[in-house]
C-alpha positions as CSV (number, residue, x, y, z in Angstrom):
1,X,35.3,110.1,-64.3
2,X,38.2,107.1,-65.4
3,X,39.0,104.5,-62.9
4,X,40.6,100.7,-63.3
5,X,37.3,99.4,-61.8
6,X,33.9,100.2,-61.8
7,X,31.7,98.3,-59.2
8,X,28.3,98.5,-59.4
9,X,26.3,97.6,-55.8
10,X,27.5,98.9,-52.4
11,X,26.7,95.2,-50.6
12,X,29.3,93.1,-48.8
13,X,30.4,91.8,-52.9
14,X,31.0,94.8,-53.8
15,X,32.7,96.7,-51.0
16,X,34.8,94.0,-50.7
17,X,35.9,93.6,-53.4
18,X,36.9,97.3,-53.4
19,X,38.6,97.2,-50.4
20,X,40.7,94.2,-51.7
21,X,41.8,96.0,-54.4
22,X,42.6,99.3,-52.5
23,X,45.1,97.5,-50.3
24,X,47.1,96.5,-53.6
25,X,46.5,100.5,-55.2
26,X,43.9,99.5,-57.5
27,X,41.4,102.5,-58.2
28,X,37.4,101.9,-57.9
29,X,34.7,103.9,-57.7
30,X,31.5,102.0,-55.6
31,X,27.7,102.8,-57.2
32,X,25.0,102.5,-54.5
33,X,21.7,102.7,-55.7
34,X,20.2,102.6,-52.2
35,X,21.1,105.1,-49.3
36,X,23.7,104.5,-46.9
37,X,20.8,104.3,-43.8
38,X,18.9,101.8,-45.9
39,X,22.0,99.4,-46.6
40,X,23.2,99.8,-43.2
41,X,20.0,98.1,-41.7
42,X,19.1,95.9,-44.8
43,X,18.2,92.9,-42.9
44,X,20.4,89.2,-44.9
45,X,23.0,86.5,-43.1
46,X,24.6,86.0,-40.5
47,X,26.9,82.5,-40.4
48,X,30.3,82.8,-41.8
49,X,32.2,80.2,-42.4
50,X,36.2,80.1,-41.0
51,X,37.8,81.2,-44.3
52,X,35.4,84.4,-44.3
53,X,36.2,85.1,-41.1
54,X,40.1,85.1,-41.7
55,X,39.7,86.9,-44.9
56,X,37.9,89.6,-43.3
57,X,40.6,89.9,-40.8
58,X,43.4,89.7,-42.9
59,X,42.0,92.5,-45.2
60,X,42.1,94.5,-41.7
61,X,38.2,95.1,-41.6
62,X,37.9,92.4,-38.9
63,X,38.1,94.2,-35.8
64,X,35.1,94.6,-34.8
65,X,34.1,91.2,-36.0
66,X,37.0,89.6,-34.0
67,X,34.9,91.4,-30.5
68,X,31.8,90.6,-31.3
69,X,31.4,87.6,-33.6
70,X,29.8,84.5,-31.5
71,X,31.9,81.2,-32.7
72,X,30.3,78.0,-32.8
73,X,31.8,74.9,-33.1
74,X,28.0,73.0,-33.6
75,X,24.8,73.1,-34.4
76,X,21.7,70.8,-33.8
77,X,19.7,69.2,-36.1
78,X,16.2,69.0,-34.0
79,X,13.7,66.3,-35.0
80,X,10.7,63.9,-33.3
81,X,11.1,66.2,-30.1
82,X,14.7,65.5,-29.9
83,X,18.0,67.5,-30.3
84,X,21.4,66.0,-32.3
85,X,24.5,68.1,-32.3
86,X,26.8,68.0,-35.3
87,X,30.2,69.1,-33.3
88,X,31.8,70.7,-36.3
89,X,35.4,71.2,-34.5
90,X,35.5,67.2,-33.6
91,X,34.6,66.3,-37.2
92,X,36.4,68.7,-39.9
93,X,39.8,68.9,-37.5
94,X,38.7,72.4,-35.6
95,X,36.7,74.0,-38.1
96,X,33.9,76.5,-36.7
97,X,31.4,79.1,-37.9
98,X,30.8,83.0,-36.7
99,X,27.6,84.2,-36.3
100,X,27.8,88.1,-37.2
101,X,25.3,89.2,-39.2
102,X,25.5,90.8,-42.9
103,X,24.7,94.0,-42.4
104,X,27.6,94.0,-39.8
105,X,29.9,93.3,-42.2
106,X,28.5,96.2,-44.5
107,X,28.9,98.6,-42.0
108,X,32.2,97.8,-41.3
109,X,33.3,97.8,-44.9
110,X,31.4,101.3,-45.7
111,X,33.1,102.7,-42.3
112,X,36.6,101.0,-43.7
113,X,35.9,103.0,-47.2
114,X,34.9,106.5,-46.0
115,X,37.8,106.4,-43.6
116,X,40.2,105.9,-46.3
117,X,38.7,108.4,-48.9
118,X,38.3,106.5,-51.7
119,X,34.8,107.0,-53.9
120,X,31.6,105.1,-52.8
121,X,28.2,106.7,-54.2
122,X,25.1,106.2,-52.9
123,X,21.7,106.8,-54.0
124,X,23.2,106.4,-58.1
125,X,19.9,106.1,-60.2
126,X,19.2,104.9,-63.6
127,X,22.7,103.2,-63.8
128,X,23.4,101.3,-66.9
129,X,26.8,99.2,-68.0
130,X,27.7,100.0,-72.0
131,X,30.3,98.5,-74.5
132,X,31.3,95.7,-72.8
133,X,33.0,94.3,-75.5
134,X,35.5,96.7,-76.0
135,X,38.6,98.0,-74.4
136,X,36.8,100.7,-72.1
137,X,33.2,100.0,-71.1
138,X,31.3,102.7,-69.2
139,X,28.8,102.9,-66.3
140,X,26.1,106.1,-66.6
141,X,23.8,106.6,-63.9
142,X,22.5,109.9,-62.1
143,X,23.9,111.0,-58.9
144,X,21.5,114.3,-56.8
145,X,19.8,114.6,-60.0
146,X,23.0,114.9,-62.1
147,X,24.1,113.1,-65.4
148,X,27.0,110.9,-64.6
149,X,29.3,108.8,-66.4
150,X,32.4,106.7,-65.6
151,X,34.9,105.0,-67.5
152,X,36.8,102.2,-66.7
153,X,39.0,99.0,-67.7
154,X,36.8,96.5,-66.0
155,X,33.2,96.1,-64.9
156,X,31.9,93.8,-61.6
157,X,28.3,93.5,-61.3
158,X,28.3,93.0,-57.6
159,X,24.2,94.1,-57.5
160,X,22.6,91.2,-56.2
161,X,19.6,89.2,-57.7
162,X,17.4,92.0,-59.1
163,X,19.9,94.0,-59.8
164,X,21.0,95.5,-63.6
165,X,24.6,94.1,-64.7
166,X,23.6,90.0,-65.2
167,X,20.5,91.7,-67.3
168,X,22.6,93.4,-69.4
169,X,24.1,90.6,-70.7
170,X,21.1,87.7,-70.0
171,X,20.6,86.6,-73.9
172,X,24.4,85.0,-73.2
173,X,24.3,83.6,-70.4
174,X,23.3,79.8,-69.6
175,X,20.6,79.5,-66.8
176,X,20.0,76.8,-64.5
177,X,17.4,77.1,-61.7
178,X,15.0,75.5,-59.1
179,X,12.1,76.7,-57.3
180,X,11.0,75.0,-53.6
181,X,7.2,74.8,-52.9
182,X,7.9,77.0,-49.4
183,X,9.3,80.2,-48.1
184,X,10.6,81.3,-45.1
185,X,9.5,83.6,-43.0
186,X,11.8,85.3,-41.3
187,X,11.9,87.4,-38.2
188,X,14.4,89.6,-35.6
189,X,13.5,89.5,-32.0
190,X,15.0,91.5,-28.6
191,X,15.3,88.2,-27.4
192,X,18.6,86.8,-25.5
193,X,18.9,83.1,-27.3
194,X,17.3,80.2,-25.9
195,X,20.7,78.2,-27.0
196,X,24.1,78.3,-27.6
197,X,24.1,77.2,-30.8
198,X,21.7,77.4,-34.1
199,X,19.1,74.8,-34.2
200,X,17.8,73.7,-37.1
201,X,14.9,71.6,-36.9
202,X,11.7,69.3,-39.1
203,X,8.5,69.6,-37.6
204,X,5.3,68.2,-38.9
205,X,4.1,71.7,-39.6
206,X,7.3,72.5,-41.3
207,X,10.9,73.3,-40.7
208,X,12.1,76.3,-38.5
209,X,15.6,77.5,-37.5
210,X,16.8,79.8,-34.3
211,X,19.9,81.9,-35.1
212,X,21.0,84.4,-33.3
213,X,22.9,87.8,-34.0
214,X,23.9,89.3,-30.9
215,X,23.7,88.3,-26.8
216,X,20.8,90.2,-27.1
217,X,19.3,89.6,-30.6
218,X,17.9,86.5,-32.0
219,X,16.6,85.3,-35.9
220,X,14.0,82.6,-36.2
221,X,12.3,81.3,-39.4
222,X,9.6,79.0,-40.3
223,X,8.8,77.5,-43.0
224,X,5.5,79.0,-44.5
225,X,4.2,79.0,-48.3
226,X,5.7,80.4,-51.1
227,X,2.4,82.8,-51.5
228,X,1.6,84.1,-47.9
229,X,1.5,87.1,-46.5
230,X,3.6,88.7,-43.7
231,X,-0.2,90.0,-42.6
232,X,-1.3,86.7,-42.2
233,X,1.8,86.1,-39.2
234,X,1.0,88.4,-36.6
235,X,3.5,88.2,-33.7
236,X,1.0,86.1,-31.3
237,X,0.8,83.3,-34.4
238,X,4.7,83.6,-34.8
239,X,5.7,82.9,-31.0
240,X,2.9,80.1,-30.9
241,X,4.5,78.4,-34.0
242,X,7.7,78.9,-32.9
243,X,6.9,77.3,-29.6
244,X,5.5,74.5,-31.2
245,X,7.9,73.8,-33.8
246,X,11.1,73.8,-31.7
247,X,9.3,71.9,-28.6
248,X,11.5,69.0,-27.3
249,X,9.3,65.8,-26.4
250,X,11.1,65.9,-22.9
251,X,9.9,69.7,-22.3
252,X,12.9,70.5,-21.0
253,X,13.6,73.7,-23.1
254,X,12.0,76.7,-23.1
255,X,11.6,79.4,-25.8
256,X,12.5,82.9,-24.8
257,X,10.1,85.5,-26.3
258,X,11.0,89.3,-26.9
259,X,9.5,92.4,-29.1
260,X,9.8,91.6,-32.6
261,X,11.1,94.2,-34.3
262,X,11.8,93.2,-38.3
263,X,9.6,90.5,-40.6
264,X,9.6,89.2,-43.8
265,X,9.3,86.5,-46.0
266,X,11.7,84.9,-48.5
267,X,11.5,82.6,-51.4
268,X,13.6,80.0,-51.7
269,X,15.0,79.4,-54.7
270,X,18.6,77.6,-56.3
271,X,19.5,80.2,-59.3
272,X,23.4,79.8,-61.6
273,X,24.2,82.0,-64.5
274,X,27.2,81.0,-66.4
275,X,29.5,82.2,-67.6
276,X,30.4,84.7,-64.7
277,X,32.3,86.4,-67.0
278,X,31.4,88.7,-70.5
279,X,33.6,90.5,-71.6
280,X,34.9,93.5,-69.5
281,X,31.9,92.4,-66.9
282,X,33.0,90.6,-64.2
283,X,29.9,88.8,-62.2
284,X,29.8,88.2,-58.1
285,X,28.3,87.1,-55.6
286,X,24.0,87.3,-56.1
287,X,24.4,88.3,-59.3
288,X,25.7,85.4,-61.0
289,X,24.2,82.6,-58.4
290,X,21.7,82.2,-55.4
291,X,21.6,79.6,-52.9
292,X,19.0,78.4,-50.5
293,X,19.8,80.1,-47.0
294,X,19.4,76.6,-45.0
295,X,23.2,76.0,-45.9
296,X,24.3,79.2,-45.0
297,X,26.2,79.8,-47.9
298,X,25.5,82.8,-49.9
299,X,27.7,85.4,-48.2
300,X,30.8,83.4,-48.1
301,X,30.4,82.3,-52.0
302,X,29.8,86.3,-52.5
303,X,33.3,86.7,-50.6
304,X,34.9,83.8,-52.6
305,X,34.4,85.0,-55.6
306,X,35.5,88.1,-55.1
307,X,38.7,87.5,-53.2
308,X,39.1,85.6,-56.6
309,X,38.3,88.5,-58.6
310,X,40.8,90.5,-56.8
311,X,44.0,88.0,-57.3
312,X,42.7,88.2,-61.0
313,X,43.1,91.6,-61.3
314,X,45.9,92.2,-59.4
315,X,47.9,89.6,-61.3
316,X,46.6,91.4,-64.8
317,X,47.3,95.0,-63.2
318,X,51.1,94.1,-61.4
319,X,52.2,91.4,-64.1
320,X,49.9,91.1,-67.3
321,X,49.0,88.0,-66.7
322,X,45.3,87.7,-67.5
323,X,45.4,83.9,-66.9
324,X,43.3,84.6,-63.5
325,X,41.0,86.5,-65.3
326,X,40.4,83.9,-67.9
327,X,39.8,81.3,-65.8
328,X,37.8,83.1,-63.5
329,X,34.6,81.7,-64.1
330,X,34.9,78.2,-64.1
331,X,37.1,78.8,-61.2
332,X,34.1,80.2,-58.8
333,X,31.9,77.9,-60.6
334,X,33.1,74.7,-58.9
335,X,32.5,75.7,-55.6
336,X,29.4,77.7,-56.6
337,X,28.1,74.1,-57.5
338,X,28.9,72.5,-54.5
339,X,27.3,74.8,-52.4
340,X,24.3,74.8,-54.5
341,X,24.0,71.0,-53.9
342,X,25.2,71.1,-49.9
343,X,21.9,73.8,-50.2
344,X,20.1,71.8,-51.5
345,X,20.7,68.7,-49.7
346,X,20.0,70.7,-46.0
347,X,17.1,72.2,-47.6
348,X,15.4,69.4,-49.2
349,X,16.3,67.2,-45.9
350,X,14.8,69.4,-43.4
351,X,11.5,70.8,-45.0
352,X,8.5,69.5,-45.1
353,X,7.0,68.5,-48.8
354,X,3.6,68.2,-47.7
355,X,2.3,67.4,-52.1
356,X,5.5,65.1,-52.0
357,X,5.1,62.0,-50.0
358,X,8.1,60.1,-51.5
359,X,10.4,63.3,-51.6
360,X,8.8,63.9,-47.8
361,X,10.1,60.4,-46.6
362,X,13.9,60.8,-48.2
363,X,13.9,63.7,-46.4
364,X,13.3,62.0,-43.1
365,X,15.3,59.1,-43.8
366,X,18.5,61.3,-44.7
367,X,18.1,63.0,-41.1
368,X,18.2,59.6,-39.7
369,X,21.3,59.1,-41.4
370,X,23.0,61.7,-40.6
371,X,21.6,61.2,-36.5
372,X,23.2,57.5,-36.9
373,X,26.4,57.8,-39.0
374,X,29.5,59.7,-38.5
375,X,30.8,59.9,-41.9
376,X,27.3,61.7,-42.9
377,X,27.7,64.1,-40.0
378,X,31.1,65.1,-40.9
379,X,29.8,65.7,-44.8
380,X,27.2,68.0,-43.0
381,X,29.9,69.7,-41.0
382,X,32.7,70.0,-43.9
383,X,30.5,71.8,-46.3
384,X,28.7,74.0,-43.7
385,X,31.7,75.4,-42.2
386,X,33.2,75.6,-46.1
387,X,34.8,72.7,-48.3
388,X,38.3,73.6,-48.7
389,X,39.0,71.7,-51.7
390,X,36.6,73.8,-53.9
């Protein structure tokens, strides 16, 4: 097969991005290596920040989002029993979040991209990217058993973390990383929310967060270490944690329980591969950087870089004018790097270093500051519903 652009992972990067370019009469062709069932429920975020939401809506893939998204226009930092609410609208001049989980957003886009007829293959095996460096770099893989290989003028590695375009070219790129000492464990509950809006809270045990993803659904995490096992949490251990994690020294607000239905635990790592760009490949979203989740960032950086991509290669496609592409890179970059420090600034301010002391203490004092001073809570509230200026 030929095509303009070859997009390898089928995640909300990645069928984006080839929506994006649809709507301006840009060929793709989408490789999946997972099946449509598994991606569908594949369990990730669920806060995105205003900009996402209006660029989901303007690319017309926002209906359902528009019905069902819950806004906030707060959260509440929770610590020594007692709740603190950061009202986002007040402080960034009517900013707010959605909470509307990831694999919402994939859905919608794989619904958006079957209705319209254009190529998306799932289940594509042994894919591999070739000549990069030259004028038309190919993707091979094998689709129901089938040899398969497509050309193309441009390559985005839209794969995620583990997947195979940022290895294919890992000898040139520039890596800068950080590993925390904790994970989170993570779980989905039939369980109407105990609030209205996300709590994030520091515990002596450790931090936890309530989310929610529906009226009816709710996510809640706990910090845990980096090396347990989801057999060690059975759902008894998880409620009772949860209960006494989130407890207000008042006593005045209860938990709501319900069947929990998904677990697992993440690690929580900072991860930036630079440049974003080699040659034909073009890198997005999880492939080129990871974030810690505390700042809720690593779905809207996915869609800012590719709502970049795609004014790059609509400009070099309608005009020639490859200046969007060049600078691509360090473009996404800046903003990549302030939401790696936002990340870790939430993250390192509302965990628990229990072999840390000293980095323990900062931690508590930042909350303290942020409780007490309004120009700190509106630094929390501009870069958690997205820094414009970025």
């Amino acid at each position: 097969m030929r095509t303009q652009v070859g997009i390898v992972g089928g995640g909300p990067a990645g069928l984006l991005l080839a929506h994006l370019l649809s709507l301006e009469g840009i060929e793709s062709v989408v490789l999946e290596a997972r099946s449509r069932p598994y991606v569908e429920k594949r369990i990730r975020a669920g806060v995105l920040e205003q900009q996402t939401v209006e660029a989901l809506k303007a690319a017309g893939v926002g209906e359902r989002l528009e019905r069902q998204g819950m806004v906030h226009g707060g959260i509440e930092l929770r610590f020594g029993g007692r709740g603190h609410r950061i009202p986002f609208e007040e402080l960034t001049g009517g900013r707010t979040i959605t909470v509307y989980g990831q694999t919402e957003v994939v859905k919608d886009l794989i619904a958006r991209r079957l209705e319209d007829g254009l190529p998306l293959v799932f289940e594509a095996t042994d894919v591999a990217v070739r000549d990069l460096d030259g004028e038309t770099p190919r993707i091979t893989y094998r689709e129901g058993g089938e040899d398969r290989e497509l050309t193309c003028d441009w390559v985005a590695g839209c794969d995620g973390f583990h997947g195979i375009t940022r290895a294919a070219v890992q000898d040139a790129l520039t890596v800068r990383e950080r590993t925390y000492p904790f994970a989170w464990l993570g779980i989905l509950a039939e369980a109407p929310p105990s609030t209205e809006e996300l709590i994030y809270c520091r515990h002596e045990r450790g931090f936890a967060l309530h989310s929610m993803r529906s009226p009816e659904i709710c996510r809640f995490y706990l910090q845990c270490a980096p090396d347990d096992d989801v057999d060690n949490w059975p759902d008894d251990r998880i409620w009772e944690e949860l209960h006494t994690r989130l407890a207000t020294s008042d006593g005045d607000w209860e938990l709501t329980e319900g069947p929990i239905v998904d677990k697992g635990i993440t690690p929580m790592r900072s991860y930036v591969a630079a440049p974003m760009r080699q040659g034909r490949l073009l890198l997005a979203g999880d492939a080129a950087h990871i974030v810690p989740p505390t700042g809720a960032k690593g779905l809207n950086l996915a869609v800012r870089d590719v709502r970049r991509l795609a004014e790059a290669l609509v400009a070099h496609y309608a005009r020639g004018d490859d200046a969007g592409l060049d600078a691509y890179s360090d473009r996404c970059l800046v903003r990549v790097w302030r939401a790696q420090h936002f990340s870790w600034w939430m993250t390192s301010m509302l965990h628990r270093f229990h072999d840390d002391p000293f980095q323990d203490e900062l931690g508590r004092s930042q909350l303290e500051y942020v409780r007490a001073s309004r120009a700190a809570a509106t630094t929390l509230a501009e870069n958690y519903t997205g820094f414009e200026h970025a």
